[in-house]
Each structure stands twice: as C-alpha cells, then as structure tokens.
C-alpha positions as CSV (number, residue, x, y, z in Angstrom):
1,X,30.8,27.1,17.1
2,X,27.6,24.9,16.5
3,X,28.2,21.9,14.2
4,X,26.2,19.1,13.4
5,X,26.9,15.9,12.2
6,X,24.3,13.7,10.1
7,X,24.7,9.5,9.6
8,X,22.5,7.1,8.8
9,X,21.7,3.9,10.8
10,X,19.8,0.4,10.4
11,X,17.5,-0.5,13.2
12,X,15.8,-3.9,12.3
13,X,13.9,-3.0,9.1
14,X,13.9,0.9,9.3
15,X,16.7,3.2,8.1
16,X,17.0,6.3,10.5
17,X,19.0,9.1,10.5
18,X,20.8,10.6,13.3
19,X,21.9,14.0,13.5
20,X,24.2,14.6,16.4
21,X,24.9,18.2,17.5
22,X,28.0,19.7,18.9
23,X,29.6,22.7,20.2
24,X,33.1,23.2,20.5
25,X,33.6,19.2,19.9
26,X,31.1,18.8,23.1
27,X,28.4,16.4,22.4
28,X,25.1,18.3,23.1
29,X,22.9,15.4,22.2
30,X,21.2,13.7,19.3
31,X,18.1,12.4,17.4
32,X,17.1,9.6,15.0
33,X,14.0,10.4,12.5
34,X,12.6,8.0,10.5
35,X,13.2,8.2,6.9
36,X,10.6,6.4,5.7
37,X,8.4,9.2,7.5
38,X,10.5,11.9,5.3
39,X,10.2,10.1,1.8
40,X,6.4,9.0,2.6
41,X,5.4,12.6,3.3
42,X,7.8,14.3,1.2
43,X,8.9,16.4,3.8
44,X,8.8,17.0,7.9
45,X,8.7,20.0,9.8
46,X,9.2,19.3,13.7
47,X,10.8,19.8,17.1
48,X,12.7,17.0,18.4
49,X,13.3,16.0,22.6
50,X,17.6,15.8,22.2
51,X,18.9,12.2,23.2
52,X,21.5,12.3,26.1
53,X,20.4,15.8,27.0
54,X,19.1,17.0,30.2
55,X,16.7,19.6,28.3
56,X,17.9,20.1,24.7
57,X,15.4,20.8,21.8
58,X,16.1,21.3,18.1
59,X,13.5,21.9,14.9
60,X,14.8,20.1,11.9
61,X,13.4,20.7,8.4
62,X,13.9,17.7,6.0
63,X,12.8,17.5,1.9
64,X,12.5,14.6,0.4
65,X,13.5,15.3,-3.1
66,X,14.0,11.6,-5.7
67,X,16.6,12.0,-8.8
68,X,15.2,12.4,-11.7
C-alpha cells in the first residue's frame, strides 16, 4: 500500500512542507515545497526529483484556499 505522510518544517525564515512517501512502511523518499510559493500563487502543479531516492518522481497538486 502507498501512503504518504505530510508535516510541516521551519528552515530559517521559510515554512516548507514535506511530504514523505511510503510503501509498506518503506521509506521511498521525500520532498519539501515552499509554502509561501503555494499561498503566493494560489496553487502549484509540478513534478518533484524524490529526496533519498535513486530515481523517484512524484507530481503533487496543492490549492491554496484562506478561511473565510
């Protein structure tokens, strides 16, 4: 089973979050994305290089949506 896992991190002055995928509790690699990219431009769309993978690749789709 594929699982993900999805935290959020403070590097200096930058939030990021970090989504970590899994499979069968395996650690298949991760990737941080910029949150102030996601709530500046409402939304991303892209394919990310996995950290601590030989060759991994994932496309994440993000909204940004503020309470009203």
């Amino acid at each position: 089973m594929l699982a993900f896992r999805v935290s959020s991190i403070q590097k200096r002055v930058e939030e990021f979050h970090v989504v970590c995928l899994f499979f069968n509790q395996e650690s298949l690699g991760y990737v941080e994305i910029n949150l102030s990219d996601v709530v500046s431009n409402r939304r991303i769309n892209e394919r990310y290089h996995l950290i601590d993978s030989k060759n991994g690749k994932i496309q994440i789709e993000l909204q940004w949506r503020p309470a009203s």
